[in-house]
gemmi code that builds the backbone of each chain (N, CA, C; Angstrom):
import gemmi

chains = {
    "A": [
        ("UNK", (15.857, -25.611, 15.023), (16.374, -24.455, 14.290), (15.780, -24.428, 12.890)),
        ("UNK", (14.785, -23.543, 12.728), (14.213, -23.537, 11.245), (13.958, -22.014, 11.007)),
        ("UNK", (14.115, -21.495, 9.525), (13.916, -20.335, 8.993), (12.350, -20.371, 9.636)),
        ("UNK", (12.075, -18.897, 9.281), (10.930, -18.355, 9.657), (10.431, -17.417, 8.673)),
        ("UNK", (9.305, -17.551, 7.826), (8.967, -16.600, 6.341), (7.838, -15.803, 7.206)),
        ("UNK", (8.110, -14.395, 7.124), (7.808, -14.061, 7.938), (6.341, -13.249, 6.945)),
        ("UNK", (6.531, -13.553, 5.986), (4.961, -12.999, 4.968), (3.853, -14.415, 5.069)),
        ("UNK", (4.121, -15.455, 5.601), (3.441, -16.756, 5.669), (2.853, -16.364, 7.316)),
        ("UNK", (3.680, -15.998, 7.727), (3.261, -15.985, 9.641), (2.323, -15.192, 9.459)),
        ("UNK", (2.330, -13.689, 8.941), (1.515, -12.790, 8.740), (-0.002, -12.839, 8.646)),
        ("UNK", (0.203, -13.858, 7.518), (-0.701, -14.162, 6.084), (-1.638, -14.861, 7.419)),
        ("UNK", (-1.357, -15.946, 7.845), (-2.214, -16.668, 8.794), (-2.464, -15.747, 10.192)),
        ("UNK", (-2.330, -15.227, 10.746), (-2.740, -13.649, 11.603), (-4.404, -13.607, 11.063)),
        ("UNK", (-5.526, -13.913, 12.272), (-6.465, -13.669, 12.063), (-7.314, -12.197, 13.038)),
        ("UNK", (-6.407, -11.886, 13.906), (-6.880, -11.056, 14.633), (-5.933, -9.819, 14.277)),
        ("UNK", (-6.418, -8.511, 14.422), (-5.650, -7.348, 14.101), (-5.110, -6.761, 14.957)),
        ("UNK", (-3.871, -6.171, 15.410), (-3.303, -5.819, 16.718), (-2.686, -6.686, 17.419)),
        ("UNK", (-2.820, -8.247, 17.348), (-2.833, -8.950, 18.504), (-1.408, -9.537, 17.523)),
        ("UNK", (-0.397, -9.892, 18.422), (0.862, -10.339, 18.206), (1.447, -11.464, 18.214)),
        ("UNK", (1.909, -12.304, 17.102), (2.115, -13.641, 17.262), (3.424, -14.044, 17.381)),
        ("UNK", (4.184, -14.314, 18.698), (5.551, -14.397, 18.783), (6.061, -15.535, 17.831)),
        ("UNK", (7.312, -15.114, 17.344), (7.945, -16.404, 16.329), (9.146, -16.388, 16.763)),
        ("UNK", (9.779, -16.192, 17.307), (11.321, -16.304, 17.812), (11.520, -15.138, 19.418)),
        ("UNK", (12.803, -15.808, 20.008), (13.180, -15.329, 20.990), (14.552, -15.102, 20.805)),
        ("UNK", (15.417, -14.178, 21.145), (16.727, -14.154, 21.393), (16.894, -13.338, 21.996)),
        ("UNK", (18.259, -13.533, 22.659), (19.298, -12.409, 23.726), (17.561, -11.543, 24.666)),
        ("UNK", (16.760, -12.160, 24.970), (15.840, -11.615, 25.664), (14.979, -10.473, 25.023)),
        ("UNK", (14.962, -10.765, 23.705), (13.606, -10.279, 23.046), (12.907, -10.754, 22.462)),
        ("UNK", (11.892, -10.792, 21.723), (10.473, -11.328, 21.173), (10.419, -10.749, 19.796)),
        ("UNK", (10.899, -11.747, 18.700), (10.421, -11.616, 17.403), (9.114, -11.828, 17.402)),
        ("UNK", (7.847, -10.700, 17.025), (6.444, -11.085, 16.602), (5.926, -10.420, 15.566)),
        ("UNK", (5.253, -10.930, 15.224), (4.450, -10.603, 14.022), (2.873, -9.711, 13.828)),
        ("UNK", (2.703, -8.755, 13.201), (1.381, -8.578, 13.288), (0.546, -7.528, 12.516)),
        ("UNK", (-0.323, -7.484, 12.564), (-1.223, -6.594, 11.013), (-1.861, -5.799, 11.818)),
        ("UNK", (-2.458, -4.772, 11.029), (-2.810, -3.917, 11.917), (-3.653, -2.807, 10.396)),
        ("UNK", (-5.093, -2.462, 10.919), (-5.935, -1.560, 10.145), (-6.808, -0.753, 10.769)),
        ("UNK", (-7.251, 0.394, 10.505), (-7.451, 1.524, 11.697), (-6.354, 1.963, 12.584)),
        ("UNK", (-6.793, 2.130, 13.818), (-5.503, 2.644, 14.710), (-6.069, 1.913, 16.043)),
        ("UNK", (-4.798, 1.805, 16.453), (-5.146, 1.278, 18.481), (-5.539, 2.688, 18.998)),
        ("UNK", (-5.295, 2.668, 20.031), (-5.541, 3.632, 21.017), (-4.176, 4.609, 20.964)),
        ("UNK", (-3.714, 5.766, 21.561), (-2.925, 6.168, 21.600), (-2.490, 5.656, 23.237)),
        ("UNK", (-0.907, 4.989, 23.707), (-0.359, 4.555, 24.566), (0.927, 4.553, 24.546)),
        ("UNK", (1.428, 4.192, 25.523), (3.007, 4.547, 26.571), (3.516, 2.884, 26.465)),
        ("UNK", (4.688, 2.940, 26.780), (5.243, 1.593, 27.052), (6.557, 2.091, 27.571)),
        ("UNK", (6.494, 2.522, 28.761), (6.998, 3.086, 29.731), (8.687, 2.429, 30.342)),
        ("UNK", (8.412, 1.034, 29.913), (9.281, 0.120, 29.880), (10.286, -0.741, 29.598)),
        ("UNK", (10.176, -0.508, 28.185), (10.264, -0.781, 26.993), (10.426, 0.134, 25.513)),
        ("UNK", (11.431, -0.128, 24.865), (11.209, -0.012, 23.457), (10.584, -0.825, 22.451)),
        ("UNK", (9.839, 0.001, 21.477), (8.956, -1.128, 20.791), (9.509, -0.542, 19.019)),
        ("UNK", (10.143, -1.952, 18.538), (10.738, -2.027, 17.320), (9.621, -2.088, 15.851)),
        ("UNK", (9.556, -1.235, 15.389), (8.335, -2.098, 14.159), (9.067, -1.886, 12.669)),
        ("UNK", (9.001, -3.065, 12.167), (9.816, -3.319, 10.621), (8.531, -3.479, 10.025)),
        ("UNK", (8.153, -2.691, 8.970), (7.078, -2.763, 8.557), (7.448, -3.896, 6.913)),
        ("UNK", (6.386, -4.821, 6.995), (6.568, -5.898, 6.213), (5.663, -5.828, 4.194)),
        ("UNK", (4.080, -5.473, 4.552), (3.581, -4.554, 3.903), (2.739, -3.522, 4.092)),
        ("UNK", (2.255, -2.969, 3.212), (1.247, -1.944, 3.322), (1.641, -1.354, 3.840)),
        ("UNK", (1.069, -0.045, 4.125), (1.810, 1.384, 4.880), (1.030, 1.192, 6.015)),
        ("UNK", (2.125, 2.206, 7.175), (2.018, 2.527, 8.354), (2.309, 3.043, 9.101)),
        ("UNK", (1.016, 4.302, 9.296), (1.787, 5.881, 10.141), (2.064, 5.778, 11.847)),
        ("UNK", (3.281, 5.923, 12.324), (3.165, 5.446, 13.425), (2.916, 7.781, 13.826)),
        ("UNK", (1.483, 6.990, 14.773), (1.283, 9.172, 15.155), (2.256, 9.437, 16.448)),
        ("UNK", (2.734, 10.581, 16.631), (3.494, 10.886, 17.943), (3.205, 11.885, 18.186)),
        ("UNK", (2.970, 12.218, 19.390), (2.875, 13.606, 19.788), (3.258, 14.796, 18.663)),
        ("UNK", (4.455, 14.407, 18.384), (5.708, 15.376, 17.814), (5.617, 15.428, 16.159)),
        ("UNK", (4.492, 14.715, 15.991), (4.317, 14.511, 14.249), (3.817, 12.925, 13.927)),
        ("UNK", (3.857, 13.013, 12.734), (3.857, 11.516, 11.944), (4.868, 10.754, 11.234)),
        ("UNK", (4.825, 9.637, 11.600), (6.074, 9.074, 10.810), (5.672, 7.633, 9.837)),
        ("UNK", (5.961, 8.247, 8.525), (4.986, 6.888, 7.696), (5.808, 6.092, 7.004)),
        ("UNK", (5.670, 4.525, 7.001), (6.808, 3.697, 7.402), (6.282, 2.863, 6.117)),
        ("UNK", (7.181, 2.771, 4.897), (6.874, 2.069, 3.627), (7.466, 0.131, 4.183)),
        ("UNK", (7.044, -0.664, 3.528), (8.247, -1.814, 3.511), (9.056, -1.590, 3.631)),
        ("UNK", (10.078, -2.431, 4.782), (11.832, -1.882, 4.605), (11.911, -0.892, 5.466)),
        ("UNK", (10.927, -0.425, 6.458), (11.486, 0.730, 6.675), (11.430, 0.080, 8.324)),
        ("UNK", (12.535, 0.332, 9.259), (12.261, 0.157, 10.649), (12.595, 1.292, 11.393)),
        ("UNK", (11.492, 1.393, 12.708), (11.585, 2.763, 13.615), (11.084, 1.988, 14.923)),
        ("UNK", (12.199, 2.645, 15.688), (12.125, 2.534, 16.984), (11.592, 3.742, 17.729)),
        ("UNK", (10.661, 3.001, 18.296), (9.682, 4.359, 19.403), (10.197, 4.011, 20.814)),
        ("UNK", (10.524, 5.144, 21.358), (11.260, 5.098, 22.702), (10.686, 4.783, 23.745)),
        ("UNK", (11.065, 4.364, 24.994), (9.933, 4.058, 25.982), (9.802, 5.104, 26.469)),
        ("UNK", (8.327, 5.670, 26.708), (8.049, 6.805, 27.403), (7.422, 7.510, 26.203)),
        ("UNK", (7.210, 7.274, 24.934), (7.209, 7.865, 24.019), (5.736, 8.047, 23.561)),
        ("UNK", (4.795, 8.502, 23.695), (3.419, 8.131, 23.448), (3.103, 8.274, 22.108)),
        ("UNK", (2.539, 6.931, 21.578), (2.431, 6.717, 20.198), (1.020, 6.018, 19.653)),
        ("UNK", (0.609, 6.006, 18.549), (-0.902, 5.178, 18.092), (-0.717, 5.381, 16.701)),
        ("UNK", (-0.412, 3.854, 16.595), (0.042, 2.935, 14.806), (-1.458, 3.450, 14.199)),
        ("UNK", (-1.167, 3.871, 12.779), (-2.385, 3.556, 12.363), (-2.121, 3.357, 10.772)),
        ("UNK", (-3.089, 2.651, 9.984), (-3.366, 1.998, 9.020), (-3.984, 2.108, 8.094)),
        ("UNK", (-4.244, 2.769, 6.898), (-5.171, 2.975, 6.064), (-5.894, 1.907, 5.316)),
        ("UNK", (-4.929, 1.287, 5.047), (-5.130, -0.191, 4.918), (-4.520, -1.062, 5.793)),
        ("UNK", (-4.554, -2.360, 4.971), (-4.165, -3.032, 6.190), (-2.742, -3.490, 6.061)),
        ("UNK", (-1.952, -3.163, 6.887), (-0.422, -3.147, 7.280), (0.075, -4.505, 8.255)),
        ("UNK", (0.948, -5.321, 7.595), (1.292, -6.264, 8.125), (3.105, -5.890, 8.891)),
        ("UNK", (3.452, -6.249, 9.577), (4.600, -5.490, 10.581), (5.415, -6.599, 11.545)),
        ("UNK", (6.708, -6.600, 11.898), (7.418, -7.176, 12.298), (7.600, -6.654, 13.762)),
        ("UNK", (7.283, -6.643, 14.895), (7.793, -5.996, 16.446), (8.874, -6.765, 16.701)),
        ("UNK", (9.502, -6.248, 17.395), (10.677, -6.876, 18.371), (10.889, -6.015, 19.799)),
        ("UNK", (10.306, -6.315, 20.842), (10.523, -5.983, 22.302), (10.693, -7.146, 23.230)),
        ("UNK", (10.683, -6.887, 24.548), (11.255, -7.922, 25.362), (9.710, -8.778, 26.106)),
        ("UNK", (8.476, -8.322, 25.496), (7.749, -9.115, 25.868), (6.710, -8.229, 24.926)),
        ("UNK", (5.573, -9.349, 25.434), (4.019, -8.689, 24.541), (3.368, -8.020, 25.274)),
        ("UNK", (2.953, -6.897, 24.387), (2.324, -5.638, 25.207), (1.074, -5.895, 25.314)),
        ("UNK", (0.776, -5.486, 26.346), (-0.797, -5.992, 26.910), (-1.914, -5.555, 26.001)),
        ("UNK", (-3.089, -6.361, 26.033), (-3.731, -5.345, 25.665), (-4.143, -3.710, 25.659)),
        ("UNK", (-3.586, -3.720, 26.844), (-4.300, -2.205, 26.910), (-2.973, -1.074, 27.067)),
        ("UNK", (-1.723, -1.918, 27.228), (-0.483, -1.103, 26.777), (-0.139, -1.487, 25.510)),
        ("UNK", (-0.949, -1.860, 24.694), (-0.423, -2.008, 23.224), (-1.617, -1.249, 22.803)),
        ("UNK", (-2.405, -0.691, 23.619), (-3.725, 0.218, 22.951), (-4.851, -0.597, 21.943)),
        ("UNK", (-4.922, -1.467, 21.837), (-5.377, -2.507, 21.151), (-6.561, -2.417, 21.262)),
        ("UNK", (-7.991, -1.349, 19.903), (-8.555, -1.341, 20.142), (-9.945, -2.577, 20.396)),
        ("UNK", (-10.997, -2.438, 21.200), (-11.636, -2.984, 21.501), (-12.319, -4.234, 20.146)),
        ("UNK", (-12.332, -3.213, 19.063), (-13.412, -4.009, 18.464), (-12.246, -5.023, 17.353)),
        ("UNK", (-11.159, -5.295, 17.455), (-9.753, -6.258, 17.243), (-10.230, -7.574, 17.963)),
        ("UNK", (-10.889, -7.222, 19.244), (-10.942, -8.596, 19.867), (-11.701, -9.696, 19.569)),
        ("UNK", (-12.867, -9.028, 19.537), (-14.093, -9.702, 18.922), (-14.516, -10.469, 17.648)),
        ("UNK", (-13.298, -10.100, 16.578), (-13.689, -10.089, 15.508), (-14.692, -9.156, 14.709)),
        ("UNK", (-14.583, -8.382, 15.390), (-15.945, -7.465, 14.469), (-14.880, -6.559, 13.219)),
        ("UNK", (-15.578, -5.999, 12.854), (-14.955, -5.073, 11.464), (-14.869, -3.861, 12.097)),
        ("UNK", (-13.090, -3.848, 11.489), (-12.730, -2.354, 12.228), (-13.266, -1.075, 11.479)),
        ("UNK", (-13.697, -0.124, 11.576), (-13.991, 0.890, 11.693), (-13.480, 1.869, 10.570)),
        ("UNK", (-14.053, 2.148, 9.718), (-13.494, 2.854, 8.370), (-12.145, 3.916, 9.228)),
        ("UNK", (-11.033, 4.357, 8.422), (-10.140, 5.383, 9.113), (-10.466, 6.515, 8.628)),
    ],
    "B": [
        ("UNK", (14.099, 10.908, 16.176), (13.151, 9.801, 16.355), (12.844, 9.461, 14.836)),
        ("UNK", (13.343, 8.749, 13.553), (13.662, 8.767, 12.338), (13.124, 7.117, 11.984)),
        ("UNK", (12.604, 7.123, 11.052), (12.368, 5.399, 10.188), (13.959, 5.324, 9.552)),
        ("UNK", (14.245, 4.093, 9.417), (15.349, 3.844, 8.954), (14.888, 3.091, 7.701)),
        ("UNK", (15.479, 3.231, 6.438), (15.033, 2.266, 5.368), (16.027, 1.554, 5.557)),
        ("UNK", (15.629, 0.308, 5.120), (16.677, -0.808, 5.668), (18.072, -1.010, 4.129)),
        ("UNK", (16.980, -0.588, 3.024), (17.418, -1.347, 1.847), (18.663, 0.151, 1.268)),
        ("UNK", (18.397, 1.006, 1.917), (18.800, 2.315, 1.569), (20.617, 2.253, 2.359)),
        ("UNK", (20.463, 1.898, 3.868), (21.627, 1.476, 4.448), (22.147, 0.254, 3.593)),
        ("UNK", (22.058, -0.531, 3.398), (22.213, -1.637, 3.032), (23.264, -1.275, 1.589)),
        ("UNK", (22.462, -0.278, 0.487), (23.451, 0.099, -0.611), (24.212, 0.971, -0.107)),
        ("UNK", (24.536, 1.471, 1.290), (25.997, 2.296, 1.653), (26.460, 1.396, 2.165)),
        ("UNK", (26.591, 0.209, 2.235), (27.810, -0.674, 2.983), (29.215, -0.717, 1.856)),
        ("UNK", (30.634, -0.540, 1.869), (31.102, -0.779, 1.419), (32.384, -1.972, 1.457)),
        ("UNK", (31.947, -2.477, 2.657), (32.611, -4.065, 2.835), (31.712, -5.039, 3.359)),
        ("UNK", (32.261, -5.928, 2.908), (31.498, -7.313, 3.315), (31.737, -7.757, 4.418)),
        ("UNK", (30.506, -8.035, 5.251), (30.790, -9.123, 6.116), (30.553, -8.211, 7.398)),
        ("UNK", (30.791, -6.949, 7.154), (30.975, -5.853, 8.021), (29.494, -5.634, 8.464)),
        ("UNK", (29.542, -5.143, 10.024), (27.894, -4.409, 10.150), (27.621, -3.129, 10.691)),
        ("UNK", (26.499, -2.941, 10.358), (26.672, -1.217, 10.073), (25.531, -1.182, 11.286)),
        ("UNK", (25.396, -0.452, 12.123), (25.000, -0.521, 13.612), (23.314, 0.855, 12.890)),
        ("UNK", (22.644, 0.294, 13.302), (21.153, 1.551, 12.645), (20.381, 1.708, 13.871)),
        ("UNK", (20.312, 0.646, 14.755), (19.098, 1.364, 15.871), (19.825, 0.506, 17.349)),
        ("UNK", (19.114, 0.801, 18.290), (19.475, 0.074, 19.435), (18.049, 0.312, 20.205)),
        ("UNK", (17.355, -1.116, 20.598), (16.362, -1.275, 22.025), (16.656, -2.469, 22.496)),
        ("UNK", (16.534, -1.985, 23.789), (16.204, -3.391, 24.550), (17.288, -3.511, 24.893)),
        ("UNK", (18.436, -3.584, 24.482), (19.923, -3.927, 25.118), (20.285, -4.997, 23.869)),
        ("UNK", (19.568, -4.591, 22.519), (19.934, -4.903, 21.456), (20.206, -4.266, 20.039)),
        ("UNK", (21.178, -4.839, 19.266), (21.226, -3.329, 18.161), (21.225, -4.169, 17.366)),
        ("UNK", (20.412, -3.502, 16.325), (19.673, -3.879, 14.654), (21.017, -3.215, 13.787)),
        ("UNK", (21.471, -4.065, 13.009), (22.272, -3.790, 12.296), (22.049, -4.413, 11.320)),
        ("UNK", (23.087, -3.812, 9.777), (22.707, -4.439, 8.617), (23.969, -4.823, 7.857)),
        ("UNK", (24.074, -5.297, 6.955), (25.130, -6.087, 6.414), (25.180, -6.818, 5.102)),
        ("UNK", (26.008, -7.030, 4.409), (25.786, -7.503, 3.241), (27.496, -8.634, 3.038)),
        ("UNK", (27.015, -9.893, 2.375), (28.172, -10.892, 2.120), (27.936, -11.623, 0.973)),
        ("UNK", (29.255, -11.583, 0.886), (29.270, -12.600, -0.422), (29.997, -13.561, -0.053)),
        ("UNK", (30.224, -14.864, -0.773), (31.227, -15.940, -0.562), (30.584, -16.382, 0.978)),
        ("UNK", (32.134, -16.682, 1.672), (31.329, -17.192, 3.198), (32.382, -16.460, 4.406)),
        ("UNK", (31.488, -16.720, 5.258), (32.557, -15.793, 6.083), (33.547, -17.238, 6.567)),
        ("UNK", (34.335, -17.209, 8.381), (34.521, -18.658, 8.570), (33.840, -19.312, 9.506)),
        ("UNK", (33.694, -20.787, 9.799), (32.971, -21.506, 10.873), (33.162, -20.531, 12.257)),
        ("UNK", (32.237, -20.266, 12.857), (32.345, -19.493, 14.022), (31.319, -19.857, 15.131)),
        ("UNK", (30.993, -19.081, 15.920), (30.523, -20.031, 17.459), (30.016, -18.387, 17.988)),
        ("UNK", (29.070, -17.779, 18.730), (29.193, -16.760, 19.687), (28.436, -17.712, 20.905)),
        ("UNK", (29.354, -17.545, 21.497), (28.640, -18.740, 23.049), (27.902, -17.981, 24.357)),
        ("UNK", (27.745, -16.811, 23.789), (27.200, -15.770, 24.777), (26.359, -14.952, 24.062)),
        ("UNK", (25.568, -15.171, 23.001), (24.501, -14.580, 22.387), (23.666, -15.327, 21.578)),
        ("UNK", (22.239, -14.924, 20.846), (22.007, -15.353, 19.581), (22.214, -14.843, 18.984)),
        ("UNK", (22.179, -15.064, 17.447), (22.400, -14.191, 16.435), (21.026, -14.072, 15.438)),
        ("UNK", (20.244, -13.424, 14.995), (19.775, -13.199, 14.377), (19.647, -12.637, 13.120)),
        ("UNK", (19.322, -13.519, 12.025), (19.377, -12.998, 10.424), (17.580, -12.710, 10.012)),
        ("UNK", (17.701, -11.382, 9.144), (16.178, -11.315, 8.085), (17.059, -10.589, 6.905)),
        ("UNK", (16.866, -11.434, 6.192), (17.317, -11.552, 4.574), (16.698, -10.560, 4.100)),
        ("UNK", (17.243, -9.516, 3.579), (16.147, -8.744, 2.805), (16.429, -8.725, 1.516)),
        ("UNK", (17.453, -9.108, 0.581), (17.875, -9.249, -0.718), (18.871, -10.639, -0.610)),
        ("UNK", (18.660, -10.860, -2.168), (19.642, -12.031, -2.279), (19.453, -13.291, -1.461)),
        ("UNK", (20.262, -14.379, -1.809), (20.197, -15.337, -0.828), (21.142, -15.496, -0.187)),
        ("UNK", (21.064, -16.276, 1.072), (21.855, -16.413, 2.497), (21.896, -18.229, 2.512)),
        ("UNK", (22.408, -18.903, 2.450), (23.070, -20.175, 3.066), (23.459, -19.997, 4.903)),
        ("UNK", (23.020, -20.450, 5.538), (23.631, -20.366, 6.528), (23.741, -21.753, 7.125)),
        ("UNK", (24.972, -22.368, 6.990), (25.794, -23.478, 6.790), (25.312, -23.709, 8.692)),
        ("UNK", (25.026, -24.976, 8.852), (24.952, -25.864, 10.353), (25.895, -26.811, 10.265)),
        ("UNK", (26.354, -27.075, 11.315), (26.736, -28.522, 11.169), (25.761, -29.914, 11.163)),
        ("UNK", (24.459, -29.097, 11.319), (23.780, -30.411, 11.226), (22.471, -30.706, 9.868)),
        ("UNK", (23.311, -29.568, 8.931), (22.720, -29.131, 7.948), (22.874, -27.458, 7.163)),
        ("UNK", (22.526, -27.211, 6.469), (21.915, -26.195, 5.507), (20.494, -25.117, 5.876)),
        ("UNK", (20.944, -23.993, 5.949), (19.318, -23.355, 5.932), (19.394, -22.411, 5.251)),
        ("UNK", (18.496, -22.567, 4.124), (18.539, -21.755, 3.113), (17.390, -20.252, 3.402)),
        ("UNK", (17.816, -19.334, 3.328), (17.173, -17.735, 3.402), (17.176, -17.327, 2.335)),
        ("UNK", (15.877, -17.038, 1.931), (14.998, -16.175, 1.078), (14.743, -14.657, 1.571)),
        ("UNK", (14.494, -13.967, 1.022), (14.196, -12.679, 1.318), (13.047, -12.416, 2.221)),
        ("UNK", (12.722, -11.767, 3.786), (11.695, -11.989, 4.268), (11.800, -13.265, 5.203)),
        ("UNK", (12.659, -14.131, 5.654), (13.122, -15.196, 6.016), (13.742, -14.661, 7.466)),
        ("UNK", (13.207, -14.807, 8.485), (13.779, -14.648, 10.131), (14.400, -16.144, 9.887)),
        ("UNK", (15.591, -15.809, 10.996), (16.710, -17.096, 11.347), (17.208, -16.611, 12.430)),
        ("UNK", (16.861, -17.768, 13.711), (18.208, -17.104, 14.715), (18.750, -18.607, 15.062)),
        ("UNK", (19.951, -18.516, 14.912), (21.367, -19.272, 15.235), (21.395, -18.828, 17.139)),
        ("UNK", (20.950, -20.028, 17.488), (21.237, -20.150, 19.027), (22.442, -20.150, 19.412)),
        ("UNK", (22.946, -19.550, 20.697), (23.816, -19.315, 21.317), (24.997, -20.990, 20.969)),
        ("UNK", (26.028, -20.727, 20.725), (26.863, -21.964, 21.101), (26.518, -22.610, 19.667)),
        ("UNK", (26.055, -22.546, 18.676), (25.821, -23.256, 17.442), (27.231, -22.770, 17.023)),
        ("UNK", (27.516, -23.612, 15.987), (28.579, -22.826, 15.291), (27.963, -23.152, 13.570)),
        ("UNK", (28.086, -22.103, 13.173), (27.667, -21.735, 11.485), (28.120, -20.891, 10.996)),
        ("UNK", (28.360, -21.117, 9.625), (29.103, -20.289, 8.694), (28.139, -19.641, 7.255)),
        ("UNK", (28.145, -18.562, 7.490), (27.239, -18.144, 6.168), (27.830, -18.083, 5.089)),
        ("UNK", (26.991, -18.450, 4.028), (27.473, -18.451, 2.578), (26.643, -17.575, 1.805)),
        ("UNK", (26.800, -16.688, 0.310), (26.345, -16.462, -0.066), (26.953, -16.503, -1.779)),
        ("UNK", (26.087, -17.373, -2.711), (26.731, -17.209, -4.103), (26.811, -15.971, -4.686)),
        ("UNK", (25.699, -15.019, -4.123), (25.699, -14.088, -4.973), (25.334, -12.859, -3.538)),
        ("UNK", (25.418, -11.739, -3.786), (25.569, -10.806, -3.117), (24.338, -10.624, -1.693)),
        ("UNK", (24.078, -11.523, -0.848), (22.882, -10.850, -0.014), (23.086, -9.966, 1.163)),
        ("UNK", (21.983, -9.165, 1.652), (22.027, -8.014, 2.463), (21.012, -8.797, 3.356)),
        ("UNK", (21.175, -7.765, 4.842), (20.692, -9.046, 5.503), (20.359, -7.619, 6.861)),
        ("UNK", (19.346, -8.151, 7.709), (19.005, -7.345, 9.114), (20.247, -8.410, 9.903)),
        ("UNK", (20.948, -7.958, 11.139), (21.235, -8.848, 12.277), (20.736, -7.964, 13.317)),
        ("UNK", (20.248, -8.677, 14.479), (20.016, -8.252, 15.348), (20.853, -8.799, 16.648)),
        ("UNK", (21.104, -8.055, 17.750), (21.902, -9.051, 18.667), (22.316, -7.931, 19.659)),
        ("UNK", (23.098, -8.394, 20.770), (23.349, -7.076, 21.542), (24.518, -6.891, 21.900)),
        ("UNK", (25.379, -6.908, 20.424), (26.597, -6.613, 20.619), (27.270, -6.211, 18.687)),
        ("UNK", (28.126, -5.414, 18.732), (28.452, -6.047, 17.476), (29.898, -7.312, 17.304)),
        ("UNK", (29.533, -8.134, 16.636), (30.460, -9.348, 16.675), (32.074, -8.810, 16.460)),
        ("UNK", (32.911, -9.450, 16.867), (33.998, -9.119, 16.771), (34.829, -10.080, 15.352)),
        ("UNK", (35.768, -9.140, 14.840), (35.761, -10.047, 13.355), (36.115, -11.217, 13.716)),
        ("UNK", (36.451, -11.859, 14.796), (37.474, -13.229, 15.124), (35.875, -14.008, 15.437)),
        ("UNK", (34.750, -13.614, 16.003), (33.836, -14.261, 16.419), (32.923, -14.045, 15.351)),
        ("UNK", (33.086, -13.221, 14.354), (32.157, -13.189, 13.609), (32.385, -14.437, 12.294)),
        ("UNK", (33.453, -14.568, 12.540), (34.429, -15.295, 11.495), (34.127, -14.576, 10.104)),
        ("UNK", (34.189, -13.302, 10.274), (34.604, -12.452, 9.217), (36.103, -12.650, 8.307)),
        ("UNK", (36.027, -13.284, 6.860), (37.463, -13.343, 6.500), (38.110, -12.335, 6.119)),
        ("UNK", (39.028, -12.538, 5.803), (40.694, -11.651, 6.247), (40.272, -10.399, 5.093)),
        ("UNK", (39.910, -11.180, 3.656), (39.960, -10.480, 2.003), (38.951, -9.315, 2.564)),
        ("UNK", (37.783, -9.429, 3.498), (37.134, -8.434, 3.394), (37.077, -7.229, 4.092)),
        ("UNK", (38.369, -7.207, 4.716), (38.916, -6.492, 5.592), (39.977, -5.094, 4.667)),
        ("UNK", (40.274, -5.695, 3.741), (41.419, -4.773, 2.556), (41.013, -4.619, 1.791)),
        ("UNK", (39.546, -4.454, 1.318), (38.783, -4.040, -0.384), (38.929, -5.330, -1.074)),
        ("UNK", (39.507, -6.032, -0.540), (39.737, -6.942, -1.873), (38.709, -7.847, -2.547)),
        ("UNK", (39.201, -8.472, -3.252), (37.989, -8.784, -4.087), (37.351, -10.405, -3.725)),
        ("UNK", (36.021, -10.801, -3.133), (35.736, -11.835, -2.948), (36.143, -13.374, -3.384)),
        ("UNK", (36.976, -14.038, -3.121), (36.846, -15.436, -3.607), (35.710, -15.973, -4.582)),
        ("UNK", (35.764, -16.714, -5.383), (34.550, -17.323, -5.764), (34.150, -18.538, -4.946)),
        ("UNK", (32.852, -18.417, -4.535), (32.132, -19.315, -3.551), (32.544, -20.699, -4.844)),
    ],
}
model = gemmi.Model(1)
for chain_id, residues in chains.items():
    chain = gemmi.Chain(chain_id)
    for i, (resn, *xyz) in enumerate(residues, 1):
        res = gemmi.Residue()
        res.name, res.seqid = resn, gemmi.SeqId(i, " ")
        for name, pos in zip(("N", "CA", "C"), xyz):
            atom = gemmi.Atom()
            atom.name, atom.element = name, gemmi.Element(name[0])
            atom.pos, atom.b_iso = gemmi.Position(*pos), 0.0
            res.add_atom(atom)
        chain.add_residue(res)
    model.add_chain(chain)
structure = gemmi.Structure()
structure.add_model(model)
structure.setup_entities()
């Protein structure tokens, strides 16, 4: 049983998009993760996906508009809800769902994986 | 489909100890809360509980120790632990969990139930 600083977990996050679980409870997944440019636009059909944004800004796009999420601010996107995070800079963020979204249901674009440099927005 | 500021709920709480219910996924609800002093030794043997400190500090008393929360600080208190939170001075706090605690399990004390005015820790 130990606290968890969740700007230290962040801070060490070397890949963008990709999610680093730090806790479990009542059957969900505290994770962590940064994010600059945008993923793909995707569904999570299954699931609700929680994001507490930690720093930097971050527009989550929806069909239905934009919703831009300062520090402090948490929004839940519904399952079924088609959405694509995006980043002007780079945005560090808190998820909480009941598992990790795949690559390709977390829209996670390609060039995140590799390490290459994402893509001016 | 709305961002919630966390710190914005947090200055409408007007009792302690109390939690104010803001989102629900997963078959879990994000709620927020603010305490002073301590609540009492308590136990939920059918959940975790989850704390992120977002102001002030949090003590959250173990029996097999102390864990001190900083702002930005994830904590989850496993099912069947029993701990008592303290706070010297006023902190606000995320819980997450999939229920809201009941004051007897929350070990919410009595004073913060009638306006009254906190004990000194």
């Amino acid at each position: 049983m130990e606290k968890i600083a969740l700007a230290v977990e962040a801070e060490e996050l070397t890949e963008f998009w990709s999610q680093r679980v730090l806790a479990r409870a009542n059957g969900n997944l505290f994770k962590v993760a940064k994010g600059i440019g945008s993923t793909t636009w995707h569904i999570h059909e299954d699931q609700e996906e929680t994001f507490l944004l930690l720093s930097g800004r971050l527009t989550v796009q929806l069909r239905t508009g934009d919703v831009e999420l300062e520090p402090g601010d948490l929004f839940v996107v519904p399952r079924g809800v088609e959405h694509c995070p995006l980043a002007a800079e780079e945005a560090r963020f808190l998820l909480v769902g009941p598992e990790v979204t795949s690559t390709a249901a977390g829209g996670k674009p390609a060039w995140s994986a590799d390490g290459g440099t994402p893509p001016s927005v």
